[in-house]
RODO-2510 file (C-alpha; in nm, 4 decimals, decimal comma):
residues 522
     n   res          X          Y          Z
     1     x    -2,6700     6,1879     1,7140
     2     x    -2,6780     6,1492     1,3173
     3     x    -2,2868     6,1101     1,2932
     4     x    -2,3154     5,8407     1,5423
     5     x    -2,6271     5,6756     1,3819
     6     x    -2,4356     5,6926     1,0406
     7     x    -2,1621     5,4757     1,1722
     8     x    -2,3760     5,2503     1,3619
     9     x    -2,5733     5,1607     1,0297
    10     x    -2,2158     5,1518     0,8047
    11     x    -2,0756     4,8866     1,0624
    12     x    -2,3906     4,7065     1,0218
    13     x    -2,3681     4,7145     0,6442
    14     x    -2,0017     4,5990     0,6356
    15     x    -2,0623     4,3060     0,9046
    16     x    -2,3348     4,1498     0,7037
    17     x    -2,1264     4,2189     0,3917
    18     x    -1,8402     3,9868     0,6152
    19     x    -2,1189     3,7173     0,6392
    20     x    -2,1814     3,7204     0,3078
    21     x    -1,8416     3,6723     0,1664
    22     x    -1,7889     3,4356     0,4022
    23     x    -2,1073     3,2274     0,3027
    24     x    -2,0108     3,2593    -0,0583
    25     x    -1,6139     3,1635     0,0688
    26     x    -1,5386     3,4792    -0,0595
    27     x    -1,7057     3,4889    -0,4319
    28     x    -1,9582     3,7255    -0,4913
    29     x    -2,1406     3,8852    -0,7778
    30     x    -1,8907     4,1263    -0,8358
    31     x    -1,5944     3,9116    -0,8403
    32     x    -1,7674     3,5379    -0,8641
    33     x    -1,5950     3,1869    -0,8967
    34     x    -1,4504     3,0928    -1,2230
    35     x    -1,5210     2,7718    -1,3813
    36     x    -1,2818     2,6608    -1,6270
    37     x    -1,4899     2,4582    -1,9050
    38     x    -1,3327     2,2825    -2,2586
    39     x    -1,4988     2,4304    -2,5314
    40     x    -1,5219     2,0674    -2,7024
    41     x    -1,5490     1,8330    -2,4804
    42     x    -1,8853     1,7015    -2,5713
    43     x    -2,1033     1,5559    -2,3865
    44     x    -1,9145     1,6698    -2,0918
    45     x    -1,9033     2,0276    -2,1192
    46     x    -1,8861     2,2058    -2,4800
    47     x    -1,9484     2,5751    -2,6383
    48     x    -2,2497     2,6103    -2,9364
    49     x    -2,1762     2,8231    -3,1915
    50     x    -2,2939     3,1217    -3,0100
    51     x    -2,0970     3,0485    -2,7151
    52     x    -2,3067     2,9009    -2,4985
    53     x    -2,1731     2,6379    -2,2270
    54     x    -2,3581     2,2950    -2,2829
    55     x    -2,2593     1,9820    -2,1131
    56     x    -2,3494     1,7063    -1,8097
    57     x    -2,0588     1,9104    -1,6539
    58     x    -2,1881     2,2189    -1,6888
    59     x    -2,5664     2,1666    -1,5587
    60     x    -2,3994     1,9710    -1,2438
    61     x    -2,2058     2,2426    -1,1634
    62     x    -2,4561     2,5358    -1,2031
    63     x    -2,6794     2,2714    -0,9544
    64     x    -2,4016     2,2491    -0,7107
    65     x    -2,2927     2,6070    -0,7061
    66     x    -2,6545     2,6698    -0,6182
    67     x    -2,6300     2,4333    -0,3049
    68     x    -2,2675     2,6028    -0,2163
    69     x    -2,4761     2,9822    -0,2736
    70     x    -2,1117     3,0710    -0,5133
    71     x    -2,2129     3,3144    -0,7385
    72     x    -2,0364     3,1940    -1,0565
    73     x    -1,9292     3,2342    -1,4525
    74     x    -1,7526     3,0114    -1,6767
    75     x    -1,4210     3,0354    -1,8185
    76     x    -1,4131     2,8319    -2,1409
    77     x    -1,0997     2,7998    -2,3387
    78     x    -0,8459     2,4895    -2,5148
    79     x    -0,8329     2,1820    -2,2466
    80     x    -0,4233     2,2583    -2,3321
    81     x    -0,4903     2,6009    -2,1432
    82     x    -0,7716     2,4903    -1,9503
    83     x    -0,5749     2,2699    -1,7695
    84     x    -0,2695     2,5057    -1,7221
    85     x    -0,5195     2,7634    -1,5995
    86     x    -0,6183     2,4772    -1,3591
    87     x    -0,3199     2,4050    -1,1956
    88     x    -0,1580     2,7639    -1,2122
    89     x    -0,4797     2,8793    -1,0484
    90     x    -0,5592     3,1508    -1,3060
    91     x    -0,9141     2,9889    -1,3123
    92     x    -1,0960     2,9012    -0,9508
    93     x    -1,2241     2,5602    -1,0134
    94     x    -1,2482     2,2999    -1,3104
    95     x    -1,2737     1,9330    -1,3629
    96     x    -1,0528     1,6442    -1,4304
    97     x    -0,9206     1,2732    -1,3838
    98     x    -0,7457     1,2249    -1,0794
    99     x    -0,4066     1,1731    -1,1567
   100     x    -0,1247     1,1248    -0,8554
   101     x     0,1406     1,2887    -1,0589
   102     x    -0,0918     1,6243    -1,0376
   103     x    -0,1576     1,5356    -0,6902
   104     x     0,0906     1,7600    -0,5145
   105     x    -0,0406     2,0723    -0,7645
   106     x    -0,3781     2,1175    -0,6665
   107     x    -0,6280     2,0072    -0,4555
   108     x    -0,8761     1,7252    -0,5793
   109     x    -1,2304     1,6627    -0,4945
   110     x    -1,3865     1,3045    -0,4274
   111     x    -1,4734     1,1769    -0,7125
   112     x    -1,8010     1,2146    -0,8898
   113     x    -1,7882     0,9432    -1,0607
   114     x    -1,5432     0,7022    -1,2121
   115     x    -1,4591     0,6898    -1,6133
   116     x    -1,4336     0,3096    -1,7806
   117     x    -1,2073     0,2684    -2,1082
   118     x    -1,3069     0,1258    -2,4201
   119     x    -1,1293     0,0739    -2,7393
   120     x    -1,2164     0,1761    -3,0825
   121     x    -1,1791     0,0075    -3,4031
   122     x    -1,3205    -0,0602    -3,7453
   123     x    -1,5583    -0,3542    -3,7538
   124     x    -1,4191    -0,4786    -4,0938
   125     x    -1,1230    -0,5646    -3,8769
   126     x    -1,1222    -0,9329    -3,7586
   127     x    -0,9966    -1,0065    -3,4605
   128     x    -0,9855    -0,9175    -3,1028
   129     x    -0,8769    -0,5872    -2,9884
   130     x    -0,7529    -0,6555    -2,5471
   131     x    -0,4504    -0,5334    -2,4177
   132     x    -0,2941    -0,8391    -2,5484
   133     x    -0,3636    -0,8165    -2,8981
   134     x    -0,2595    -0,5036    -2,9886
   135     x     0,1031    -0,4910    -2,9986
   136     x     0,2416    -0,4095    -3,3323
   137     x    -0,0529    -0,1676    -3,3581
   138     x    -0,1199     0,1979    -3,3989
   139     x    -0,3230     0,3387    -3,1703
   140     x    -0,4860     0,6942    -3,1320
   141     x    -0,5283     0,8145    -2,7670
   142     x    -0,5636     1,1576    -2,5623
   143     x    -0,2089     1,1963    -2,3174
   144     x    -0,2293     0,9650    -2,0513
   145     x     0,1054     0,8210    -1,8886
   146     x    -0,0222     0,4966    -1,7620
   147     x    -0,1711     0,3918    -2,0778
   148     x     0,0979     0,5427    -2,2568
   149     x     0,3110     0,2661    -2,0706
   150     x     0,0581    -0,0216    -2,1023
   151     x     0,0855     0,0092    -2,4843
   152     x     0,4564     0,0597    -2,5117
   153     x     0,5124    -0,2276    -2,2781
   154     x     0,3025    -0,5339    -2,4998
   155     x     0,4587    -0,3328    -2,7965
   156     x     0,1996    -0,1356    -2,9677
   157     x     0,2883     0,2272    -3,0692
   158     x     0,0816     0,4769    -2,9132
   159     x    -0,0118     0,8345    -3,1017
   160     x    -0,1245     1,1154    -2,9087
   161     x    -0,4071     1,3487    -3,0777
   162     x    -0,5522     1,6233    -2,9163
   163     x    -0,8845     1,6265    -3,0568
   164     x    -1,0990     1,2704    -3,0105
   165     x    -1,3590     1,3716    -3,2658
   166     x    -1,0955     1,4592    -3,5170
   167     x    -0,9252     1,1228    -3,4455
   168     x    -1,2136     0,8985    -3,4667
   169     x    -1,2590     0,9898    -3,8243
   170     x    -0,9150     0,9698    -3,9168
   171     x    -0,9971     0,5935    -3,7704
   172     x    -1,2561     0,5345    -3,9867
   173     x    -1,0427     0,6300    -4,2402
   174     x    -0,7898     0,4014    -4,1878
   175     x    -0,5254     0,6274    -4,0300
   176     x    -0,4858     0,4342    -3,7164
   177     x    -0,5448     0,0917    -3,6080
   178     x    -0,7823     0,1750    -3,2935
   179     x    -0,8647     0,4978    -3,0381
   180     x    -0,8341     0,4375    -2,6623
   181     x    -1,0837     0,6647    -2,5325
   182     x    -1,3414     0,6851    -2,2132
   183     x    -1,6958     0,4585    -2,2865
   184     x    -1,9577     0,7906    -2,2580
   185     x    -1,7051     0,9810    -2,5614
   186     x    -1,7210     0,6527    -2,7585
   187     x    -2,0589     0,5970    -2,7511
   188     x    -2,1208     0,9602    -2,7773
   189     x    -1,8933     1,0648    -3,0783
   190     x    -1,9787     0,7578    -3,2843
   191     x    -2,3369     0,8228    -3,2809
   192     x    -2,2831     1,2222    -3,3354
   193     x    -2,0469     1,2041    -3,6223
   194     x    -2,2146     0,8691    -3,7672
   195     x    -1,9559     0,7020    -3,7883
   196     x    -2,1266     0,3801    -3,8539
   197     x    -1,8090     0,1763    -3,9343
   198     x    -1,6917     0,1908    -3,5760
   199     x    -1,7558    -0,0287    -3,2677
   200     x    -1,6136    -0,0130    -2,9110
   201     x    -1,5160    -0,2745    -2,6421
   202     x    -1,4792    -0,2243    -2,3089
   203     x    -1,0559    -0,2535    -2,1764
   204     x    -0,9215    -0,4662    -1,8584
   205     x    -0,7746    -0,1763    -1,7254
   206     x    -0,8455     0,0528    -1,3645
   207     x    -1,0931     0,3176    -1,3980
   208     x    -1,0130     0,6705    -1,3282
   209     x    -1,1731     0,8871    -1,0911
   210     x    -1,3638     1,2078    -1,2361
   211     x    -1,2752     1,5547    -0,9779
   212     x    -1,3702     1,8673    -0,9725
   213     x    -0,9592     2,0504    -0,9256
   214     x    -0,8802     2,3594    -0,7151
   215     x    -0,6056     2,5669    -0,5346
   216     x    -0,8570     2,6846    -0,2965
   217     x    -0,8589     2,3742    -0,0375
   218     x    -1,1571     2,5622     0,1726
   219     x    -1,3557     2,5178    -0,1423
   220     x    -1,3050     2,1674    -0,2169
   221     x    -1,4008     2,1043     0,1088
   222     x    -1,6960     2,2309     0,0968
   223     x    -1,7818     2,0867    -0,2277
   224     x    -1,6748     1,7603    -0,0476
   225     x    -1,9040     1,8310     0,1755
   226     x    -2,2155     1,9069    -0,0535
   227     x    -2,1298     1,6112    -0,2886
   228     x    -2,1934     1,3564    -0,0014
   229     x    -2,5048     1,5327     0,0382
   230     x    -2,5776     1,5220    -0,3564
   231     x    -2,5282     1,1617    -0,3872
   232     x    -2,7301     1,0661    -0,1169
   233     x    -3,0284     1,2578    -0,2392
   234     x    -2,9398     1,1274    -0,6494
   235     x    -2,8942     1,4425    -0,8080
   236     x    -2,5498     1,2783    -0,9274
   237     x    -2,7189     1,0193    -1,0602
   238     x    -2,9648     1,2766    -1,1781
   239     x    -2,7479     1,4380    -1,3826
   240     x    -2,4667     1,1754    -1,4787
   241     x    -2,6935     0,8879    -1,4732
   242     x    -2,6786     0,7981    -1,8715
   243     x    -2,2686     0,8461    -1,8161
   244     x    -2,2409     0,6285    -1,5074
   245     x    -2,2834     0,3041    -1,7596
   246     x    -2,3046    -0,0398    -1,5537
   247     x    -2,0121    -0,3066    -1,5989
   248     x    -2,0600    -0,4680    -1,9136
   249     x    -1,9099    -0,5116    -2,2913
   250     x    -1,5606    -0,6227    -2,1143
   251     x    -1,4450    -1,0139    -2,2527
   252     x    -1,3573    -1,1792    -1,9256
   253     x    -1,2875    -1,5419    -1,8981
   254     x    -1,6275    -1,7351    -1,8313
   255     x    -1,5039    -1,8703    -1,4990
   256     x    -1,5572    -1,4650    -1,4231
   257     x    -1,8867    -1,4586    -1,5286
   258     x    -1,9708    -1,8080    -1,3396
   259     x    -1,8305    -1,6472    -1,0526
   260     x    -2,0309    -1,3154    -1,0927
   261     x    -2,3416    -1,5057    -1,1019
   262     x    -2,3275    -1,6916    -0,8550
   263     x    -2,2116    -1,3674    -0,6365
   264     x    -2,5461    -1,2332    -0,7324
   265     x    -2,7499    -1,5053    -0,6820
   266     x    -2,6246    -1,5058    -0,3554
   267     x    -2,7189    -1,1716    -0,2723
   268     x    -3,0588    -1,2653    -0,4051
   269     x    -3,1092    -1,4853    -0,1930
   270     x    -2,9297    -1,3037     0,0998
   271     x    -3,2216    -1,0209     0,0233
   272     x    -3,5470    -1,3419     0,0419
   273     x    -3,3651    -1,4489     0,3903
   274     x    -3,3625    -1,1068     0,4753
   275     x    -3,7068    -1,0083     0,4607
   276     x    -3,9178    -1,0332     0,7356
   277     x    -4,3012    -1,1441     0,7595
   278     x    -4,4938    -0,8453     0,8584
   279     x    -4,8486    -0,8540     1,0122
   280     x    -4,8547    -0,4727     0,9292
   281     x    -5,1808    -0,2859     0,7451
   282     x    -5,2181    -0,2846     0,3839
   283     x    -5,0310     0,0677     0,4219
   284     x    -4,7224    -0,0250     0,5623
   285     x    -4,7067    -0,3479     0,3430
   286     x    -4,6970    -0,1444     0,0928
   287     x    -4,4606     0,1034     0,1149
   288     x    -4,2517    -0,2381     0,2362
   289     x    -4,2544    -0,3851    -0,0864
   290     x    -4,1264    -0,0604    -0,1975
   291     x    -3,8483    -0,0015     0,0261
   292     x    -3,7286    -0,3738    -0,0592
   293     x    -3,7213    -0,3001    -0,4398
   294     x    -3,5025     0,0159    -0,3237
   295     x    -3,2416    -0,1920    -0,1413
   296     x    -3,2401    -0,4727    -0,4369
   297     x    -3,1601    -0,1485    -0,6757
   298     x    -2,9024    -0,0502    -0,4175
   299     x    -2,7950    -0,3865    -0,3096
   300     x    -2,6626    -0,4526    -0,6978
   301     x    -2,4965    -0,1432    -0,7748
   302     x    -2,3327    -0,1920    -0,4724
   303     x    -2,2101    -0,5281    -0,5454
   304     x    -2,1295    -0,4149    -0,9035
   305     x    -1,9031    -0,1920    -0,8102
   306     x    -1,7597    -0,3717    -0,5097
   307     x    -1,6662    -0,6548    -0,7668
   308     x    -1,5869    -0,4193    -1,0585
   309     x    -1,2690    -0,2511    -0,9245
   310     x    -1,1013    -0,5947    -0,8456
   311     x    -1,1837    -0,7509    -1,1528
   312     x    -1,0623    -0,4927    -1,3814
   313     x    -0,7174    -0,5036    -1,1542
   314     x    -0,7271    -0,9000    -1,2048
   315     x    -0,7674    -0,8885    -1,5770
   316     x    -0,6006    -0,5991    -1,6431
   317     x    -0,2382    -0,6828    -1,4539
   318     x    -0,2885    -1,0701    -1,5980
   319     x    -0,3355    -0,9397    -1,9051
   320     x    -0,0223    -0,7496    -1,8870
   321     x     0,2074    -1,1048    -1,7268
   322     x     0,0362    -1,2986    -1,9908
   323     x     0,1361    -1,0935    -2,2839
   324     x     0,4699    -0,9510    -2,1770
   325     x     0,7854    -1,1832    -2,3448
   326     x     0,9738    -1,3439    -2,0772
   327     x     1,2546    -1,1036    -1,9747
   328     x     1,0926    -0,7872    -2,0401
   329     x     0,9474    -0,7266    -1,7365
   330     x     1,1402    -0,7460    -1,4116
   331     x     1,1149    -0,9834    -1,1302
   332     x     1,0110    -0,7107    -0,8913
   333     x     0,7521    -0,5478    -1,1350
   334     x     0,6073    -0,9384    -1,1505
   335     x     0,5831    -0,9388    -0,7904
   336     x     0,4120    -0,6180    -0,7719
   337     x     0,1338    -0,7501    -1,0424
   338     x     0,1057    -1,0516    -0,8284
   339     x     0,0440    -0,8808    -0,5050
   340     x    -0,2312    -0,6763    -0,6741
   341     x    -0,3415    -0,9744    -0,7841
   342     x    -0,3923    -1,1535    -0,4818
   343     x    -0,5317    -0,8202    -0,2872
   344     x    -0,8124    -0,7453    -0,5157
   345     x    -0,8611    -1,1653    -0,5065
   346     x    -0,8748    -1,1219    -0,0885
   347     x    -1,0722    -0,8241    -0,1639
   348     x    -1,3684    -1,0350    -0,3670
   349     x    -1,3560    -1,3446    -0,1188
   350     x    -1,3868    -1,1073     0,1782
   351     x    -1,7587    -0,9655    -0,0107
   352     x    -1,8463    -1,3343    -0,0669
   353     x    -1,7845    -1,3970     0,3069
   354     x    -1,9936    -1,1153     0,4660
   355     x    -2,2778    -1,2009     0,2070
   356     x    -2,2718    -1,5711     0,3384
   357     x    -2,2226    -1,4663     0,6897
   358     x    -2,5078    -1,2330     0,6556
   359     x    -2,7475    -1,5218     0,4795
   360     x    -2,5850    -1,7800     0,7544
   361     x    -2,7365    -1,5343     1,0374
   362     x    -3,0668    -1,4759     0,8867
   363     x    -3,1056    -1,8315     0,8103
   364     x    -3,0273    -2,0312     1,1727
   365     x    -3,2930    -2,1432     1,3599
   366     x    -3,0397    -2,1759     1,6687
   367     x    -2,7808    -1,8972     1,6149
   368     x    -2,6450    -1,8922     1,9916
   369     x    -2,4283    -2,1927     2,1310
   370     x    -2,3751    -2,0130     2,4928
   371     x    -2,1010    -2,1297     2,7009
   372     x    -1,8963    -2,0003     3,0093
   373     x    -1,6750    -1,7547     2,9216
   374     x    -1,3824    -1,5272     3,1193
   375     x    -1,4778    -1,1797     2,9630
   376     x    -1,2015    -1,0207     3,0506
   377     x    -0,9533    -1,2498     2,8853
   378     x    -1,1650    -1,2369     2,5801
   379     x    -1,1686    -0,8497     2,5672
   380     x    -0,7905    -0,8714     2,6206
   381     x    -0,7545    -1,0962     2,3531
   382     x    -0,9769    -0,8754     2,1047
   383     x    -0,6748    -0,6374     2,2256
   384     x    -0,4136    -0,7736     2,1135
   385     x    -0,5067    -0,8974     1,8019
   386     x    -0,6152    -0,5885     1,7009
   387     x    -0,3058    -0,3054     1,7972
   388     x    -0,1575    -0,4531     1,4853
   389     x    -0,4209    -0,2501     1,2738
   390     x    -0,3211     0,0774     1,4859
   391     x    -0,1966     0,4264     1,3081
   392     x     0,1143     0,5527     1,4308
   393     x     0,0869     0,7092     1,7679
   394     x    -0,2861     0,6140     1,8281
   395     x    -0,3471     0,4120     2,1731
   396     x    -0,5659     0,1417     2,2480
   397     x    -0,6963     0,1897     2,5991
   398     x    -0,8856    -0,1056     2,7687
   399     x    -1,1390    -0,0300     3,0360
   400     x    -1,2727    -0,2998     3,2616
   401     x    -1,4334    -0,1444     3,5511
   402     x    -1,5144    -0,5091     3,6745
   403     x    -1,2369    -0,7208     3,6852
   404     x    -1,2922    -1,1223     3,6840
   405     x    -1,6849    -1,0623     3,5461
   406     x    -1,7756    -1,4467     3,3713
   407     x    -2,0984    -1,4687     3,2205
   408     x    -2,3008    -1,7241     2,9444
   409     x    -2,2309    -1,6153     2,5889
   410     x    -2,1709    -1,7431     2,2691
   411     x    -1,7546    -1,5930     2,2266
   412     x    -1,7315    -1,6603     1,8079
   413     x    -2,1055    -1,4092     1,7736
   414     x    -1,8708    -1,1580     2,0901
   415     x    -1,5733    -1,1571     1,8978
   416     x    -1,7368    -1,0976     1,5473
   417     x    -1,9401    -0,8061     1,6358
   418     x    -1,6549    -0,6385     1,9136
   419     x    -1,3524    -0,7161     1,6531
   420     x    -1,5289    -0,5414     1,3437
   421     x    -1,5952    -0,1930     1,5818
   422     x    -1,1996    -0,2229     1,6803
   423     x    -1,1204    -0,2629     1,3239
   424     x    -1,3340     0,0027     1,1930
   425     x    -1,2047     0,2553     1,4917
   426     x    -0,8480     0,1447     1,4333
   427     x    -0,8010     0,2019     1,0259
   428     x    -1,0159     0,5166     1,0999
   429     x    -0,8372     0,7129     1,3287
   430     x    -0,5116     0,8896     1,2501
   431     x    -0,3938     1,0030     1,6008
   432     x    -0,5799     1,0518     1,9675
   433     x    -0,6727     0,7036     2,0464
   434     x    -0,9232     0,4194     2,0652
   435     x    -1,0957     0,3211     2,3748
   436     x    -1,3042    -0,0601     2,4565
   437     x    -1,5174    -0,0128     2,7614
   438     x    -1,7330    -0,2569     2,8534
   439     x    -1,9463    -0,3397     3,2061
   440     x    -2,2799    -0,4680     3,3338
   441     x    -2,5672    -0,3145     3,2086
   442     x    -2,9168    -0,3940     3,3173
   443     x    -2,9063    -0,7503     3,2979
   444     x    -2,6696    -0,7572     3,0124
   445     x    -2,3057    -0,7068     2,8739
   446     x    -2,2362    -0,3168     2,7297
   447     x    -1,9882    -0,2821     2,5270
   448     x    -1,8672     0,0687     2,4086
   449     x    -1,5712     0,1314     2,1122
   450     x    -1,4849     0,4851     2,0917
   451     x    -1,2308     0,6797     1,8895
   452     x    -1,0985     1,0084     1,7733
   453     x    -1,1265     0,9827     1,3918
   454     x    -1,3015     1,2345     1,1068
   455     x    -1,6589     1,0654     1,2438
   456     x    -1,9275     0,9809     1,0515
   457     x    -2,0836     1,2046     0,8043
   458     x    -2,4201     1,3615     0,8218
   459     x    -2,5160     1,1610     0,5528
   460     x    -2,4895     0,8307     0,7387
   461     x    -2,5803     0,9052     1,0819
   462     x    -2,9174     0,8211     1,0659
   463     x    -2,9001     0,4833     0,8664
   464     x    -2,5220     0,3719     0,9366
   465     x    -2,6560    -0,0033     1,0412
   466     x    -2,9531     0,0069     0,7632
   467     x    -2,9019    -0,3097     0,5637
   468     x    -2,7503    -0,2753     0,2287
   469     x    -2,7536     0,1019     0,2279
   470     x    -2,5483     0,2832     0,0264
   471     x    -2,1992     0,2950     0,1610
   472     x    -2,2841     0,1733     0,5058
   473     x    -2,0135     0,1252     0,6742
   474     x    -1,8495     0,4585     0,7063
   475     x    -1,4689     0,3000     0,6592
   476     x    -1,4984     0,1220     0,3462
   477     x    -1,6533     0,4216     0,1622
   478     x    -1,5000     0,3376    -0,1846
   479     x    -1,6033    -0,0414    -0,1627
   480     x    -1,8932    -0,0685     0,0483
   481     x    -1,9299    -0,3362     0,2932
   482     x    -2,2163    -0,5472     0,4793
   483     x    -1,9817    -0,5218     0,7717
   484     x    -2,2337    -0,3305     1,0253
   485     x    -2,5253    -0,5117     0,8839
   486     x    -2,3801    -0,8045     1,0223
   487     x    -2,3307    -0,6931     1,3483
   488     x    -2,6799    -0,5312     1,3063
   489     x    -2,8050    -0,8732     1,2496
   490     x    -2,6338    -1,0480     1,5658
   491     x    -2,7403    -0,8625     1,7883
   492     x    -3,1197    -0,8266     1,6798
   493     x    -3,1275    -1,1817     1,6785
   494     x    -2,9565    -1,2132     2,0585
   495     x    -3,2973    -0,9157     2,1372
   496     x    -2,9763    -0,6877     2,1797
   497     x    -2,9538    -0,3049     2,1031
   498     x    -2,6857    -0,1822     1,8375
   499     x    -2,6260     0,2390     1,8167
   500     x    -2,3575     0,5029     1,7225
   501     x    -2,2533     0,8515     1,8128
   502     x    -2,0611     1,1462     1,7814
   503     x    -1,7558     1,1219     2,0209
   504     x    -1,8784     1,4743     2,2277
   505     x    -1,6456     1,4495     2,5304
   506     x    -1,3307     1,4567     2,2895
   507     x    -1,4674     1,6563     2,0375
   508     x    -1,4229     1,4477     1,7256
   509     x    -1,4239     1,0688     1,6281
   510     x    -1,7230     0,7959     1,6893
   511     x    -1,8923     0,6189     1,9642
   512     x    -2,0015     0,2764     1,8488
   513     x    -2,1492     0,0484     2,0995
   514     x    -2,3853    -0,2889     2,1787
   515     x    -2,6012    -0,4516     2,4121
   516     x    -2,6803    -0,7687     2,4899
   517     x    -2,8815    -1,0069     2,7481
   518     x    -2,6460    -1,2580     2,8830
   519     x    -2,6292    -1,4661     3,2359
   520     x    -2,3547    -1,3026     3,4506
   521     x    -2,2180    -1,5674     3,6600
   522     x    -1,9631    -1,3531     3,8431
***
């Protein structure tokens, strides 16, 4: 009987060892996760003299490890070897700018946030320092390859350095004519070093995204996973909130400014239509106004960042065809600029559109013009224009379980709201298929969109229609939309129901579906 006990309790003590390790993916305190960190990188993530880690990088990750339960050290060294000990996997995780020519080396994380470039020059030096005024000009930068090619190609001579602290004095010196650099180490290093000679301008050119890097996919998922859960709770913005610096500093064309202003006036005064009289207690008023300063804080950096992406693209590629000689660039590199051009142009008009549609709801007295209407043409229609938009090998399956059904409806308010759940289910769903059911439904017209995609993420299932919430419409999640708010708004006004689901019978994807009254004539 003791022999036996013994191995009872030793299988016990290796399964919940299993559990453990498996928790921890594997890292414990014995052998935990390595975290590559620069030993000057400041403010990022440095080493004091007594080789301590410091850094924004540093305190996020000892947070997030703690959500994750990774037992973990720190591995600083060189970036040079940092980065090789990245990518060879000789260290477990790290951080870096996503770059697509690393892509296929290691596995990147969403990003934490995105990094904005400024340039760096002397003040005693007149002029104007954009991409198009500094070719025949020296200037100091960490290795990057696209702005590497920016320079070379309006003719300025780029110098690579390897220490940014180190270069900005040799700047102030005189050594170089300017330092391309991210904003937070501009700001940052001119202030430490006192460098008071210095000043920094914002540059037209794309951000870059700021991942954490690893070979071990199961653990970038997972931090995937918890930094969804991070930024919807603001611990990012906890932590990286002085980094994170709003749009501004950049010399734009006024016309850009007039443009932005009048963007955010208009979402102003989509917020006033917006808000509803409410004959609740004192209480509830209360904690009203409070919510409504929330979604005007969320509302603009939203909108900032919806219109920040395409107007750095729009500057930064006219820049480049404006300051180019003729010949030097190709006619099929010109085409490409003027294709990005005009995307990130649709892209802007598309977030005036849905903030005017939204205020053009909320604002009608008499939304609904109601007219006979064949539903099943319509849904056929919706159909059709829509396969288009479909992955290879997904389906779109139709089902009508009554064929012929006419009923009184406004068709521009159907077709809005049922065309935005087909798009949404079509660009997000990579194989199975996509299904639009619709039938009678106690007095009214049900209509269901379901598909097989990813689904929608904790995070969102509980406020994916909430007006103005942050990244609401679970497609768009780099440039967030009003998309769902709209149909939201339609259907509240027609005393409709709006919902979403997981997609249980197929086990994966999205059930997205509406309600609302209407006179079935047959």
């Amino acid at each position: 009987m003791g022999w036996r006990a013994l191995h009872i309790l030793l299988f016990a003590v290796t399964i919940a060892l299993q559990a453990r390790g498996s928790g921890t993916l594997g890292y414990t305190k014995e052998k935990p996760l390595l975290f590559g960190i620069d030993i000057d990188y400041a403010p990022m993530e440095y080493v004091d003299d007594k080789g301590k880690p410091y850094g924004f990088d540093v305190e996020f990750t000892r947070r997030l490890m703690k959500r994750l339960n990774i037992p973990f050290t720190y591995s600083p060294n060189s970036w040079e070897a940092i980065a090789g000990d990245v990518l060879n996997g000789k260290v477990d995780l790290g951080m870096m700018v996503y770059s697509p020519y690393r892509k296929d080396l290691t596995n990147y994380s969403q990003a934490v946030f995105r990094l904005y470039y400024q340039i760096v020059y002397r003040t005693s030096d007149k002029g104007r320092y954009g991409l198009r005024d500094v070719g025949g000009k020296t200037i100091a930068m960490m290795k990057s390859r696209p702005i590497i090619d920016t320079l070379q190609k309006v003719g300025a001579t780029p110098h690579l350095v390897s220490n940014l602290s180190s270069a900005l004095r040799e700047l102030s010196d005189g050594k170089y004519d300017a330092v391309i650099c991210y904003r937070y180490q501009a700001q940052y290093l001119i202030e430490t070093l006192g460098l008071g000679n210095l000043t920094a301008v914002d540059l037209a050119l794309m951000p870059r995204e700021y991942c954490y890097v690893s070979h071990n996919k199961q653990l970038i998922d997972s931090i995937n996973k918890a930094l969804d859960a991070m930024e919807a709770e603001g611990e990012i913005e906890d932590v990286y909130g002085d980094i994170k610096t709003a749009f501004g500093g950049l010399s734009i064309p006024n016309w850009v400014w007039y443009v932005f202003g009048l963007l955010v006036i208009a979402g102003l005064l989509a917020i006033i239509f917006l808000q509803r009289r409410s004959r609740a207690l004192l209480k509830k008023e209360m904690e009203r106004a409070r919510k409504s300063e929330e979604l005007k804080d969320i509302f603009l950096s939203n909108l900032s960042h919806s219109l920040r992406t395409p107007l750095n693209a729009i500057i930064g590629f006219s820049d480049l065809l404006l300051t180019l000689p003729k010949g030097e660039m190709s006619e099929e590199e010109q085409n490409n600029l003027l294709n990005l051009i005009n995307a990130n142009g649709l892209q802007l008009l598309h977030l005036i559109d849905e903030l005017l549609s939204l205020s053009d709801i909320e604002g009608k007295s008499q939304l609904f013009d109601r007219q006979e209407a064949d539903v099943e043409a319509e849904m056929a229609a919706y159909a059709t224009d829509v396969r288009p938009l479909l992955r290879k090998g997904v389906e779109l399956e139709v089902i009508h379980p009554v064929g012929g059904m006419r009923a009184m409806l406004d068709k521009n308010l159907m077709r809005l709201v049922t065309m935005h759940l087909l798009d949404n289910a079509c660009r997000h769903t990579t194989e199975g298929k996509v299904t639009l059911t619709y039938y009678v439904k106690n007095g009214g017209l049900y209509v269901e969109v379901k598909d097989t995609g990813c689904g929608l993420p904790d995070s969102l299932k509980e406020n994916i229609f909430a007006l103005l919430s942050d990244k609401n419409t679970y497609v768009q999640k780099e440039t967030p939309g009003l998309g769902l708010s709209i149909c939201k708004a339609v259907i509240d006004r027609s005393n409709g129901d709006i919902g979403a689901r997981d997609n249980e019978a197929d086990g994966r994807g999205t059930i997205v579906w509406f309600w609302s009254p209407v006179k079935v004539l047959s």
